[in-house]
CHARMM internal coordinates of N, CA and C (Angstrom, degrees):
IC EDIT
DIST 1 N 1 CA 1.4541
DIST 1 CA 1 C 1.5227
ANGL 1 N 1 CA 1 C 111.18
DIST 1 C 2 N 1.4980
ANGL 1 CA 1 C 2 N 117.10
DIHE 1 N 1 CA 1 C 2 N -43.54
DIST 2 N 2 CA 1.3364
ANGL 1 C 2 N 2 CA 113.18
DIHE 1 CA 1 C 2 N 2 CA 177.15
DIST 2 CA 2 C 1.7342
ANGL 2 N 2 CA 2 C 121.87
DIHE 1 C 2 N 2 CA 2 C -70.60
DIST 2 C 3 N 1.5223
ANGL 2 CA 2 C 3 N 94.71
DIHE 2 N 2 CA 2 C 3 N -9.17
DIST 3 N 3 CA 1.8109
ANGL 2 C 3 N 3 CA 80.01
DIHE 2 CA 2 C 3 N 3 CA 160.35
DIST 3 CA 3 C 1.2117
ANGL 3 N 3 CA 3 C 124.00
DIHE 2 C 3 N 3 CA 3 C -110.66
DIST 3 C 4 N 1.5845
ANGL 3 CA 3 C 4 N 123.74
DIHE 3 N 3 CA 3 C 4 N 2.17
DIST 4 N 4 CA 1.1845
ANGL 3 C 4 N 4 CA 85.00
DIHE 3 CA 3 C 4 N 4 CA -176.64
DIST 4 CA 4 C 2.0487
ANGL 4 N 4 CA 4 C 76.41
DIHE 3 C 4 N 4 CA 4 C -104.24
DIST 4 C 5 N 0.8294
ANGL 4 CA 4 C 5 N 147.91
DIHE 4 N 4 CA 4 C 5 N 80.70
DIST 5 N 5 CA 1.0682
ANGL 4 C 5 N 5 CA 164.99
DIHE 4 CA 4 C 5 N 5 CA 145.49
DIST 5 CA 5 C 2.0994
ANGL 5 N 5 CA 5 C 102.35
DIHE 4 C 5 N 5 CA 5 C -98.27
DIST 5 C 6 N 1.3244
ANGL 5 CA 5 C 6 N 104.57
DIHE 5 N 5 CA 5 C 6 N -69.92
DIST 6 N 6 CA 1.2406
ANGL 5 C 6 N 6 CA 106.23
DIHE 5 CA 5 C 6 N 6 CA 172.73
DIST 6 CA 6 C 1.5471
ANGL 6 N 6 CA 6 C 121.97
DIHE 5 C 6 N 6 CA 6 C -65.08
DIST 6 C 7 N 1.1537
ANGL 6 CA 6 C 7 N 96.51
DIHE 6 N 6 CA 6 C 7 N -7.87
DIST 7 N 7 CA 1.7429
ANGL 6 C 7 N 7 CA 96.24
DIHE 6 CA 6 C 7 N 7 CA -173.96
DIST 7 CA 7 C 2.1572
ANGL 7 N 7 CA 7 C 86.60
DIHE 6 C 7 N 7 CA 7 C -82.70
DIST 7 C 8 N 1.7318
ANGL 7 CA 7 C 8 N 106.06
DIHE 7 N 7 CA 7 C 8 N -47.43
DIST 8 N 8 CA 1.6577
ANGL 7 C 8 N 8 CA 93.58
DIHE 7 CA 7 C 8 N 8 CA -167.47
DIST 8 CA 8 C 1.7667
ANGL 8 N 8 CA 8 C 95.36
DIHE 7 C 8 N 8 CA 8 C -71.80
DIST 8 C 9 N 1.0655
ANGL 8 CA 8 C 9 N 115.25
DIHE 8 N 8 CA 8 C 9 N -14.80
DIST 9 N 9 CA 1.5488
ANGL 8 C 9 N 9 CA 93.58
DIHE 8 CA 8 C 9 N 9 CA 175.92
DIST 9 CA 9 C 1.9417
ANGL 9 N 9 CA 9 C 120.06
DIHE 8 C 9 N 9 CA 9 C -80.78
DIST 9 C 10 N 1.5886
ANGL 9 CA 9 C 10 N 100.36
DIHE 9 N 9 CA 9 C 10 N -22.59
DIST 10 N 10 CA 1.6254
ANGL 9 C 10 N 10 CA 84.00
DIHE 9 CA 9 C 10 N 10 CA 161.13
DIST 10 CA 10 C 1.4312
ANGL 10 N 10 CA 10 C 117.48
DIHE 9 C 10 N 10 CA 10 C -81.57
DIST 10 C 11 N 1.1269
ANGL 10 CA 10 C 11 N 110.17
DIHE 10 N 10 CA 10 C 11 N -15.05
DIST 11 N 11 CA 1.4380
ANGL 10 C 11 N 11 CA 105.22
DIHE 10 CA 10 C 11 N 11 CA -161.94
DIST 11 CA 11 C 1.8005
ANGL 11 N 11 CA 11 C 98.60
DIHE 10 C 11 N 11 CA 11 C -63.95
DIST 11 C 12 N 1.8021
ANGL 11 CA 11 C 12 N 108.32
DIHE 11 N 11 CA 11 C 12 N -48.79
DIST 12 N 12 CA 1.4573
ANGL 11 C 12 N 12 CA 119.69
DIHE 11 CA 11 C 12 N 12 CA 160.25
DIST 12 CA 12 C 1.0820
ANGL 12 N 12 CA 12 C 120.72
DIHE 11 C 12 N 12 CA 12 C -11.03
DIST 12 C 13 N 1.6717
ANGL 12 CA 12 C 13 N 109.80
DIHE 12 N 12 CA 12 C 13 N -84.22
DIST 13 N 13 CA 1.6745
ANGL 12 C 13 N 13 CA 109.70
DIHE 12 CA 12 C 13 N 13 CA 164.30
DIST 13 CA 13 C 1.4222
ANGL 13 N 13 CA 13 C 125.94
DIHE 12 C 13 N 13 CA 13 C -43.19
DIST 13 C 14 N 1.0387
ANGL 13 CA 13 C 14 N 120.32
DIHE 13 N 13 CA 13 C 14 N -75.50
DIST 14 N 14 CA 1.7092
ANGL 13 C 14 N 14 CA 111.71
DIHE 13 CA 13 C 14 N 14 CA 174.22
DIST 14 CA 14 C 1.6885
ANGL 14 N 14 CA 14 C 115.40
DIHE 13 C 14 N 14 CA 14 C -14.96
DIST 14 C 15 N 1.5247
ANGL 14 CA 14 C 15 N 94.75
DIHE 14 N 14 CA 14 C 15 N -40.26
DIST 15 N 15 CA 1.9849
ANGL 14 C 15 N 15 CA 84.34
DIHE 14 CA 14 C 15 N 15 CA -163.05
DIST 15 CA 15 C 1.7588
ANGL 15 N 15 CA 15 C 78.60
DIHE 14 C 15 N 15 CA 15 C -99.08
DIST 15 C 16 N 1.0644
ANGL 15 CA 15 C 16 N 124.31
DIHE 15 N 15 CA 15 C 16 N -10.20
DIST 16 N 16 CA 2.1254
ANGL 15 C 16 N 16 CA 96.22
DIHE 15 CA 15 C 16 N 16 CA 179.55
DIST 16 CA 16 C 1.7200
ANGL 16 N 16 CA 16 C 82.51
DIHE 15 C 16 N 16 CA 16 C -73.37
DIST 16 C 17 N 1.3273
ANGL 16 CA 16 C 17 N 113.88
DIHE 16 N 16 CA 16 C 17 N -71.00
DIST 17 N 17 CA 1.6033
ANGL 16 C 17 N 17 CA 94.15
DIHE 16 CA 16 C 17 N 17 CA -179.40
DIST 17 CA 17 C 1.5949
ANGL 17 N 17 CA 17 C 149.96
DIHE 16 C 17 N 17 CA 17 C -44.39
DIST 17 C 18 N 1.0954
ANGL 17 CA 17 C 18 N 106.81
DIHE 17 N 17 CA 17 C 18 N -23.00
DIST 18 N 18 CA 1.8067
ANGL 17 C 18 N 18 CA 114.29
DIHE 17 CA 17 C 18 N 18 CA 147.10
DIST 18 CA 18 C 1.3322
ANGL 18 N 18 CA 18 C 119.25
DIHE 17 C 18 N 18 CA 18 C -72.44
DIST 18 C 19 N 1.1236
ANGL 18 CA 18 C 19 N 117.90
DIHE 18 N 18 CA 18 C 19 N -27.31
DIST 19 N 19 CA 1.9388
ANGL 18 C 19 N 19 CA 105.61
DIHE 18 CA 18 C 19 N 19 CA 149.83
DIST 19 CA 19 C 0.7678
ANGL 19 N 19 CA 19 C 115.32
DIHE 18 C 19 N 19 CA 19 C -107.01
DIST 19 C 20 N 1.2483
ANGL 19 CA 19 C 20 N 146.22
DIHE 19 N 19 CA 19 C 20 N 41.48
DIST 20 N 20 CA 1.8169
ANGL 19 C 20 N 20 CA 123.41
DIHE 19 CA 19 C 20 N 20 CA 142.26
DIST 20 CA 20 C 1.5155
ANGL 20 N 20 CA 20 C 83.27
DIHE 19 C 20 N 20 CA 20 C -110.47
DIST 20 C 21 N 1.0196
ANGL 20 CA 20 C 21 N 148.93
DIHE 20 N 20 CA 20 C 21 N -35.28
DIST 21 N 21 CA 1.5424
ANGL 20 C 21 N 21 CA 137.37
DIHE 20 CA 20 C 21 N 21 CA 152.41
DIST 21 CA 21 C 1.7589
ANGL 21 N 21 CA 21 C 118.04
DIHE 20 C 21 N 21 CA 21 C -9.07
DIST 21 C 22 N 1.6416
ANGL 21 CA 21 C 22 N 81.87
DIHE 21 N 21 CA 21 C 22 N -60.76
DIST 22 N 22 CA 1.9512
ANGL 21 C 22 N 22 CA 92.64
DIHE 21 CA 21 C 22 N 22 CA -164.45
DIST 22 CA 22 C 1.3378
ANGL 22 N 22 CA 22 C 94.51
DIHE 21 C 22 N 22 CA 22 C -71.21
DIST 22 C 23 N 1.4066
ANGL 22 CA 22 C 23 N 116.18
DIHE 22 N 22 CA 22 C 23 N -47.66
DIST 23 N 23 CA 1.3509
ANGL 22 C 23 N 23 CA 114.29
DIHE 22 CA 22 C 23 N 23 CA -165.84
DIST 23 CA 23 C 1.9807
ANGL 23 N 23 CA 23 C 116.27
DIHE 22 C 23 N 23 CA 23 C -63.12
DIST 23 C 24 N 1.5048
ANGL 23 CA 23 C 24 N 92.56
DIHE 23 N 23 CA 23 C 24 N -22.99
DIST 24 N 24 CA 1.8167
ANGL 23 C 24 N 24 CA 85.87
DIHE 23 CA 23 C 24 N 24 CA 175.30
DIST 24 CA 24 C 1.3027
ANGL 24 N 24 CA 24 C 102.01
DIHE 23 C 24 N 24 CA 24 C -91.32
DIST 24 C 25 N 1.1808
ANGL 24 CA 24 C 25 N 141.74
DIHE 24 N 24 CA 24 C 25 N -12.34
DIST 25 N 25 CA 1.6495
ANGL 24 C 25 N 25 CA 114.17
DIHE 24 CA 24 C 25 N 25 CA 150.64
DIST 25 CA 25 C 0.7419
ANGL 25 N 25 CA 25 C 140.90
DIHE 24 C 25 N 25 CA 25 C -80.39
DIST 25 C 26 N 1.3490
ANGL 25 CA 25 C 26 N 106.45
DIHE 25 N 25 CA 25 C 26 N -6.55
DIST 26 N 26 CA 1.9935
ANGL 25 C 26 N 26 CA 125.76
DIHE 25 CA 25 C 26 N 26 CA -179.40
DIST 26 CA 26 C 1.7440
ANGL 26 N 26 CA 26 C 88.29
DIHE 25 C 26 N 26 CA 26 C -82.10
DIST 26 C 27 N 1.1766
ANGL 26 CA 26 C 27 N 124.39
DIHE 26 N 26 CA 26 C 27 N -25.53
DIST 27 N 27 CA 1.6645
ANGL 26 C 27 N 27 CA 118.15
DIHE 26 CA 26 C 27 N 27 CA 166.59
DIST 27 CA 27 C 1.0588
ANGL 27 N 27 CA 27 C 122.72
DIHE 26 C 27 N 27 CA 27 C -83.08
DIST 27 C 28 N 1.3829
ANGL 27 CA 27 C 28 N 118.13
DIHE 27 N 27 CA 27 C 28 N -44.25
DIST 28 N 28 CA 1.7560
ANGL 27 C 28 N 28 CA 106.29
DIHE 27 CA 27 C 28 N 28 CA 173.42
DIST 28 CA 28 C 1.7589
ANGL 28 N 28 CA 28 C 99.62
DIHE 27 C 28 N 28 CA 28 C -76.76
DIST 28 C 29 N 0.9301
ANGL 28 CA 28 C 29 N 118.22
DIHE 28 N 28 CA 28 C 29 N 20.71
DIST 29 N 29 CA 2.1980
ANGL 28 C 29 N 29 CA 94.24
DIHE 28 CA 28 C 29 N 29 CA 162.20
DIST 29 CA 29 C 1.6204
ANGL 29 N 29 CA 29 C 95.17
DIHE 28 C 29 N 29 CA 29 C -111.41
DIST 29 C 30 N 1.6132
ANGL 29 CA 29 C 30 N 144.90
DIHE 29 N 29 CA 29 C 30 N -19.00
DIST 30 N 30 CA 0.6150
ANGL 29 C 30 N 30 CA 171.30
DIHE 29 CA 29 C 30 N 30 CA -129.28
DIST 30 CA 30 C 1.9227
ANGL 30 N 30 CA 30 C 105.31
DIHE 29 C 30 N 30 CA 30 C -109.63
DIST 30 C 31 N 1.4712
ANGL 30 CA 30 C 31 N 114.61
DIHE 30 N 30 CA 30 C 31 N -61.77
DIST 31 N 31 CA 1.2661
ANGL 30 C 31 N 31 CA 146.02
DIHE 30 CA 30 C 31 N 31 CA -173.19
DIST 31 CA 31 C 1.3652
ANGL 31 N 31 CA 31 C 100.04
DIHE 30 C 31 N 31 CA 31 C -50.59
DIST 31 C 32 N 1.6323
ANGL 31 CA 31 C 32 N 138.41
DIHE 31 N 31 CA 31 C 32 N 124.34
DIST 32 N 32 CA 1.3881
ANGL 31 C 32 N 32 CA 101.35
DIHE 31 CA 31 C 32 N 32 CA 163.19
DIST 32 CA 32 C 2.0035
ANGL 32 N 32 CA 32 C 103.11
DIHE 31 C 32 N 32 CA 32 C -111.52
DIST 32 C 33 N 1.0204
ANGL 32 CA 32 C 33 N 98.04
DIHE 32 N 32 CA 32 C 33 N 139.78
DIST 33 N 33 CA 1.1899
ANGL 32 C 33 N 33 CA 122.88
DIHE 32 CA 32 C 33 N 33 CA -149.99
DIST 33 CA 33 C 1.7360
ANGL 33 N 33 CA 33 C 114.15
DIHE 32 C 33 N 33 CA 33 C -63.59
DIST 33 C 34 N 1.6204
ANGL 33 CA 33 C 34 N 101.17
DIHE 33 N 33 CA 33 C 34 N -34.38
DIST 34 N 34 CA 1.6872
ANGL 33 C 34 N 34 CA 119.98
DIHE 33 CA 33 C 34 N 34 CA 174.53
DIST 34 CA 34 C 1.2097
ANGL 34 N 34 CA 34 C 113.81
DIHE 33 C 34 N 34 CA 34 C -61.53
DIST 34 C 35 N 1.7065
ANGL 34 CA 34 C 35 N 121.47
DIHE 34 N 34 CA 34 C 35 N -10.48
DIST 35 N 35 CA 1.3612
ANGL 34 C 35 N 35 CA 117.25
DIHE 34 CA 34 C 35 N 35 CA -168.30
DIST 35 CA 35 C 1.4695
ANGL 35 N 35 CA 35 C 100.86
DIHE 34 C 35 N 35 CA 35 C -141.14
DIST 35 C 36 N 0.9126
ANGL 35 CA 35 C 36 N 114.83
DIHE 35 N 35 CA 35 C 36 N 33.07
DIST 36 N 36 CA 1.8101
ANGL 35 C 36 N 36 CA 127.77
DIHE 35 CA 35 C 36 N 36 CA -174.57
DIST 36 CA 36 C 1.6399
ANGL 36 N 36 CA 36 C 105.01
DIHE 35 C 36 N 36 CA 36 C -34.07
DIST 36 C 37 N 0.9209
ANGL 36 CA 36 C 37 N 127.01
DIHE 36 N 36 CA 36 C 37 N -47.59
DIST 37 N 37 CA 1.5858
ANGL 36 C 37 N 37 CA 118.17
DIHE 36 CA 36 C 37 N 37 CA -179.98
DIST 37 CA 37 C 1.3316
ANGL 37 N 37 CA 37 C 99.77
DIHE 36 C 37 N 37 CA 37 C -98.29
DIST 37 C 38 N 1.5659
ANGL 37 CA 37 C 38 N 164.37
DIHE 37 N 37 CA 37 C 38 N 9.37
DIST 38 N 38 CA 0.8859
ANGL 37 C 38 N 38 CA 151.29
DIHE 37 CA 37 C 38 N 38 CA -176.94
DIST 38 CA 38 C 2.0866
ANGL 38 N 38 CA 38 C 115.50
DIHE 37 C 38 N 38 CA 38 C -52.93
DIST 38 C 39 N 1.2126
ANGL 38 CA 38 C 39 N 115.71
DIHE 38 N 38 CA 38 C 39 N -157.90
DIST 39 N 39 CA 1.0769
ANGL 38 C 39 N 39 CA 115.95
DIHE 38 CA 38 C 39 N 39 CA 171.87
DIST 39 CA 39 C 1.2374
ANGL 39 N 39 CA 39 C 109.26
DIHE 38 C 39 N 39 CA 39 C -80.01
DIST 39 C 40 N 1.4624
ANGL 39 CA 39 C 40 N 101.92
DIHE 39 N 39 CA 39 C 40 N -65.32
DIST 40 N 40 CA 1.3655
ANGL 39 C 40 N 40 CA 134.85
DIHE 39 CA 39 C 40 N 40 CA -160.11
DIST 40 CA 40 C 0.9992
ANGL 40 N 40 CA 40 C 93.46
DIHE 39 C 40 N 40 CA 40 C -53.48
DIST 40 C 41 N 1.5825
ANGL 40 CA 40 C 41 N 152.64
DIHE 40 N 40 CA 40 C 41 N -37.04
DIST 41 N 41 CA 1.2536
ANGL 40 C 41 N 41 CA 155.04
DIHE 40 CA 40 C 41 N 41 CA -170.34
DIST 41 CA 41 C 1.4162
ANGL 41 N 41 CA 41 C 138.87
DIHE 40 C 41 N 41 CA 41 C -102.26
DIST 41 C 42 N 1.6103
ANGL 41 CA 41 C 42 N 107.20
DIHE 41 N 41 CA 41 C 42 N -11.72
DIST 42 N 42 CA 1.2576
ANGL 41 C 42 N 42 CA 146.37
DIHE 41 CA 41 C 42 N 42 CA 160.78
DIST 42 CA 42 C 1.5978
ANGL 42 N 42 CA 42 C 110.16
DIHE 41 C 42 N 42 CA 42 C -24.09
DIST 42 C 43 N 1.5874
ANGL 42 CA 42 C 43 N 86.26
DIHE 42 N 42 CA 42 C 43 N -78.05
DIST 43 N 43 CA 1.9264
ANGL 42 C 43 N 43 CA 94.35
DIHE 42 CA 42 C 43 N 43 CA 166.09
DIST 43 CA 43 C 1.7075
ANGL 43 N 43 CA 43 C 132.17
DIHE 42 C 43 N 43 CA 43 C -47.42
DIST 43 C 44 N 1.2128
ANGL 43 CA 43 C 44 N 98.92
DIHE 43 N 43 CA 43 C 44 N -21.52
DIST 44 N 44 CA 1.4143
ANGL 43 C 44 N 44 CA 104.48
DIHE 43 CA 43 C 44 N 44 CA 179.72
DIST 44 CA 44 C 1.2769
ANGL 44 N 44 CA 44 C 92.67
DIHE 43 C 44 N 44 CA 44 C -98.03
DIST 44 C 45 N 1.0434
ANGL 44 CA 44 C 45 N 148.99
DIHE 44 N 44 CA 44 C 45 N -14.86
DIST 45 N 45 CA 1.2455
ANGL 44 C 45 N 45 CA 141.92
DIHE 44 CA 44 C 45 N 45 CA 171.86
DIST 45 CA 45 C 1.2830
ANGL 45 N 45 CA 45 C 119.35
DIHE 44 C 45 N 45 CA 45 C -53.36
DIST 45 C 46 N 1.3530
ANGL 45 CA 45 C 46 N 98.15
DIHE 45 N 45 CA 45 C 46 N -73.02
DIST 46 N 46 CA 1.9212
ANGL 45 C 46 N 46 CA 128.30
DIHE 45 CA 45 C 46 N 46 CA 153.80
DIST 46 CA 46 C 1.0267
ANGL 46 N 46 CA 46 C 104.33
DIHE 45 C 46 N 46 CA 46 C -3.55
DIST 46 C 47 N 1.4158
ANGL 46 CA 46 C 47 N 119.93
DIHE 46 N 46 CA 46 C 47 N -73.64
DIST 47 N 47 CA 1.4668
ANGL 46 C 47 N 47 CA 139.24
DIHE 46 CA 46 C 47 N 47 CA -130.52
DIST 47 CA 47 C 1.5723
ANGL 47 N 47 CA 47 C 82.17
DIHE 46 C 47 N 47 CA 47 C -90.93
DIST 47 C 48 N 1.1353
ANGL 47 CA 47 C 48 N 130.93
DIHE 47 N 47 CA 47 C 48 N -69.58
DIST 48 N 48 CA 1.5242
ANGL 47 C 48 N 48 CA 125.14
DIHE 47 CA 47 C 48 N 48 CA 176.19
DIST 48 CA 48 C 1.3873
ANGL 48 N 48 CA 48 C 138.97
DIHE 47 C 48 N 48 CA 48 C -12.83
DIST 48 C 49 N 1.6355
ANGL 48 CA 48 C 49 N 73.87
DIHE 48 N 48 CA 48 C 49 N -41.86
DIST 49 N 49 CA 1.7035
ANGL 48 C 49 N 49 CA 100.43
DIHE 48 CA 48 C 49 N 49 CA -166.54
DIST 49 CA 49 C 1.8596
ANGL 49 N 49 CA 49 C 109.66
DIHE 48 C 49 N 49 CA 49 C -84.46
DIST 49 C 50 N 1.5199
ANGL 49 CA 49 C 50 N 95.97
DIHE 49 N 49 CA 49 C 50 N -20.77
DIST 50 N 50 CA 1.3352
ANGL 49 C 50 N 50 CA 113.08
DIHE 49 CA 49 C 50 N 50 CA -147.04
DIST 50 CA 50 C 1.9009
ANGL 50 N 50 CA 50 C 84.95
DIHE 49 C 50 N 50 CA 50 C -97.06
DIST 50 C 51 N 1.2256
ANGL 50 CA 50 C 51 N 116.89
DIHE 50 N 50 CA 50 C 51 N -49.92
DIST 51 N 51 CA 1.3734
ANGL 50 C 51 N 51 CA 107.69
DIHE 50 CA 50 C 51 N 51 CA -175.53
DIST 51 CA 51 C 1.8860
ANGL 51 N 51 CA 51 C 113.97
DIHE 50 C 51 N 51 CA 51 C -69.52
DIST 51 C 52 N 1.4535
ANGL 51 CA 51 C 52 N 97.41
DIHE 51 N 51 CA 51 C 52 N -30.94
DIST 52 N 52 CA 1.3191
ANGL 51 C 52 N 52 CA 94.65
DIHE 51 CA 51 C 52 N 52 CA -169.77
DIST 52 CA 52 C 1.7917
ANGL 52 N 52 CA 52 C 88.49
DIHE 51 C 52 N 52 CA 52 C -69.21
DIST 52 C 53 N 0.9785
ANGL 52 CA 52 C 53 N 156.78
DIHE 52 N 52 CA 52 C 53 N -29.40
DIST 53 N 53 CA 1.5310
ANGL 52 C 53 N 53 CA 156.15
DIHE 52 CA 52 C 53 N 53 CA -176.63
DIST 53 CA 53 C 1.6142
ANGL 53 N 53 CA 53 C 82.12
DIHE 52 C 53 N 53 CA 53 C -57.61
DIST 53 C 54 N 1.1343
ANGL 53 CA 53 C 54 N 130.31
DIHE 53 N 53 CA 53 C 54 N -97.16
DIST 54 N 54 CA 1.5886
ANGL 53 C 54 N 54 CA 153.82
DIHE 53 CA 53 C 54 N 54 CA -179.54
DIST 54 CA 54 C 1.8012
ANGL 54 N 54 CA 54 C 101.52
DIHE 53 C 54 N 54 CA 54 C -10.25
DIST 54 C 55 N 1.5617
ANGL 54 CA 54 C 55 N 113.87
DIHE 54 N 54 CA 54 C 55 N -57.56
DIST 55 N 55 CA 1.2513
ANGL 54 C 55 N 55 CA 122.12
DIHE 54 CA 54 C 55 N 55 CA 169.46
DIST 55 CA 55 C 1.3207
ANGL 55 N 55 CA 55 C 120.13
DIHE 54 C 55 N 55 CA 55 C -45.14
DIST 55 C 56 N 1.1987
ANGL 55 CA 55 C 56 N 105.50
DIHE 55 N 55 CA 55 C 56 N -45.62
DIST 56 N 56 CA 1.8915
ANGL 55 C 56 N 56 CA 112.73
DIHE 55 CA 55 C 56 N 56 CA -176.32
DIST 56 CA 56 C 1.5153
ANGL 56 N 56 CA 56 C 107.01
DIHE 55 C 56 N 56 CA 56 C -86.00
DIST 56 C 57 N 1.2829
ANGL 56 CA 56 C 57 N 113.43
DIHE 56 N 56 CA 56 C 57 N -47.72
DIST 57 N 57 CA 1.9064
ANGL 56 C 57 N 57 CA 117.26
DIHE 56 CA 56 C 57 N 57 CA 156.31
DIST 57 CA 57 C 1.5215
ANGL 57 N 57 CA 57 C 102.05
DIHE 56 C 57 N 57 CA 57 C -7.43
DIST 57 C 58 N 1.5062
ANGL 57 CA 57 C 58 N 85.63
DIHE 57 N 57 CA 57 C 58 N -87.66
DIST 58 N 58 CA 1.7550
ANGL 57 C 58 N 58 CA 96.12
DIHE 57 CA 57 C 58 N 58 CA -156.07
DIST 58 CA 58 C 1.6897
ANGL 58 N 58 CA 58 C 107.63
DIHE 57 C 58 N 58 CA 58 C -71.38
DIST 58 C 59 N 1.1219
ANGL 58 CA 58 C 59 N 125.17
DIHE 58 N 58 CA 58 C 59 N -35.63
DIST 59 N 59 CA 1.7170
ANGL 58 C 59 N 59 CA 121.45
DIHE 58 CA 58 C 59 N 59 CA 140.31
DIST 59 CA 59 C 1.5509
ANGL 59 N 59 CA 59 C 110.86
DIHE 58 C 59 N 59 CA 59 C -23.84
DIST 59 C 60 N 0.8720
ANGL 59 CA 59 C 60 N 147.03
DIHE 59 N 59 CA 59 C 60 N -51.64
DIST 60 N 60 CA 1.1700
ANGL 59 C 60 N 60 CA 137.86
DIHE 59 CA 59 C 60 N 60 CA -135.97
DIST 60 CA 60 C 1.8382
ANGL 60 N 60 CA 60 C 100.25
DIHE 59 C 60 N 60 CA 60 C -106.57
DIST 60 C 61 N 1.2506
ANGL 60 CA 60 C 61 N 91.03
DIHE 60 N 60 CA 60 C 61 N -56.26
DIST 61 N 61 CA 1.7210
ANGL 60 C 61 N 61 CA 115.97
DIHE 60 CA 60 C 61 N 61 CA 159.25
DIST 61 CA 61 C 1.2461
ANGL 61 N 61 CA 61 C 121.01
DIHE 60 C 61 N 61 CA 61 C -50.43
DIST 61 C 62 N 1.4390
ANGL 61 CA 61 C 62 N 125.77
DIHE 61 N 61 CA 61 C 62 N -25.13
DIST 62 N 62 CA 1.6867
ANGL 61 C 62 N 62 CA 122.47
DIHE 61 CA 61 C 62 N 62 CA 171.51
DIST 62 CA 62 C 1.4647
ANGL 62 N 62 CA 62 C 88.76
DIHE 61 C 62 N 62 CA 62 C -82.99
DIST 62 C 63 N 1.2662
ANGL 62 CA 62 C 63 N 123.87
DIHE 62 N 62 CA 62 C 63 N -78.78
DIST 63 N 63 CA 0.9949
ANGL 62 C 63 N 63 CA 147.51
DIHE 62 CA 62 C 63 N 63 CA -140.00
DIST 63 CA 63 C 1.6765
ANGL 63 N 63 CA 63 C 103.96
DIHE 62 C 63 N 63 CA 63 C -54.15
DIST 63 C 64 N 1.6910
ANGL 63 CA 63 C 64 N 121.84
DIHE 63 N 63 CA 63 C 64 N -28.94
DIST 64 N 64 CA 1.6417
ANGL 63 C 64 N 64 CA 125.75
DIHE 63 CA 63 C 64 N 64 CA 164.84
DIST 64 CA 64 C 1.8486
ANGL 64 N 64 CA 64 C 102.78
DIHE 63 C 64 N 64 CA 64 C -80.18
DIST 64 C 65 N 1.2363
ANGL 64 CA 64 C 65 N 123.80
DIHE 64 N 64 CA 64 C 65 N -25.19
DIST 65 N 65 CA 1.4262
ANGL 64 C 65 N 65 CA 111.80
DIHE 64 CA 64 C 65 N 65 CA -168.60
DIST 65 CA 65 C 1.7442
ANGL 65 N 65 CA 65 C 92.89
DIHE 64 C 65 N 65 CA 65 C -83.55
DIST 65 C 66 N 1.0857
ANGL 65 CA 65 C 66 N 115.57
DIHE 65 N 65 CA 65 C 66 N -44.04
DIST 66 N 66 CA 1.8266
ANGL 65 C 66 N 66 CA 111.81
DIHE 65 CA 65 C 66 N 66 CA 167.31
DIST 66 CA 66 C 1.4135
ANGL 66 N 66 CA 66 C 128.57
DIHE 65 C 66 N 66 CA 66 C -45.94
DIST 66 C 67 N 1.3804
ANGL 66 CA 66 C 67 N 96.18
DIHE 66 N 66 CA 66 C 67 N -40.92
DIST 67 N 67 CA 1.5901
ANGL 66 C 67 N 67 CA 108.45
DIHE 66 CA 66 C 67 N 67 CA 162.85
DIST 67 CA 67 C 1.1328
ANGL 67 N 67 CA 67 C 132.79
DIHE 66 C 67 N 67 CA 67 C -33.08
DIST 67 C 68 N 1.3311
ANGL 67 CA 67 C 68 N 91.53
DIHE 67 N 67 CA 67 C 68 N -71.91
DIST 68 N 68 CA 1.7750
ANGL 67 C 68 N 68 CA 124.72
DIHE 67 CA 67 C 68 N 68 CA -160.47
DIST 68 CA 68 C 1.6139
ANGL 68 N 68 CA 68 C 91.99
DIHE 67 C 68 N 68 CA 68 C -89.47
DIST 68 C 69 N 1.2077
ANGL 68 CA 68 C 69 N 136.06
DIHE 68 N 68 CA 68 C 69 N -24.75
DIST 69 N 69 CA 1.0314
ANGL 68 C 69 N 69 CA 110.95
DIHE 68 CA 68 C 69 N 69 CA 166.45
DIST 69 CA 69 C 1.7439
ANGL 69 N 69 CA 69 C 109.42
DIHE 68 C 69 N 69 CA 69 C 115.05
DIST 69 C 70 N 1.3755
ANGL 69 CA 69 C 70 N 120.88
DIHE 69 N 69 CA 69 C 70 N -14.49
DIST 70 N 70 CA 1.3154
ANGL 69 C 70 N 70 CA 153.78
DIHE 69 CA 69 C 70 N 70 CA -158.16
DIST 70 CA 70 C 1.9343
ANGL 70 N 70 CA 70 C 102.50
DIHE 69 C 70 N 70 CA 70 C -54.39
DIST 70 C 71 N 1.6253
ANGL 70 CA 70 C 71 N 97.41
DIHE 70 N 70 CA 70 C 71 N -57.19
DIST 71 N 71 CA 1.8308
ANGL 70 C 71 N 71 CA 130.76
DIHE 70 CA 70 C 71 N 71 CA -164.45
DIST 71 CA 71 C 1.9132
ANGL 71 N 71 CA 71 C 93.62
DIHE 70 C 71 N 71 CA 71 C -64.26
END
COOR INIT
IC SEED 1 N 1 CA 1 C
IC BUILD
């Protein structure tokens, strides 16, 4: 029971990381680029900043449960 517990919890990560994936390119086509710090663009900034954090998260988080042997 306790693995495949860890098996649905990587599986979890994998799909948070295929969407914050989709979702940071659905921001950079989004971004317009001539006004990179503007207001209007601020938020997409954020969000950029915010998935690529999320991206390396769950990177970081597969990559210790593989380790250790856990997955």
């Amino acid at each position: 029971m306790f693995k495949s517990h860890n098996s649905r919890s990587q599986k979890f990560r994998i799909v948070i990381l295929l969407i914050a994936t989709m979702l940071l390119i659905a921001n950079l086509f989004r971004i317009e680029y001539g006004q990179l710090l503007s207001g209007e663009n601020l938020g997409e900034a954020f969000g950029i900043l915010a998935n690529l954090f999320l991206i390396a998260a769950m990177r970081v988080s597969l990559r210790y449960t593989a380790k250790n042997g856990e997955s």
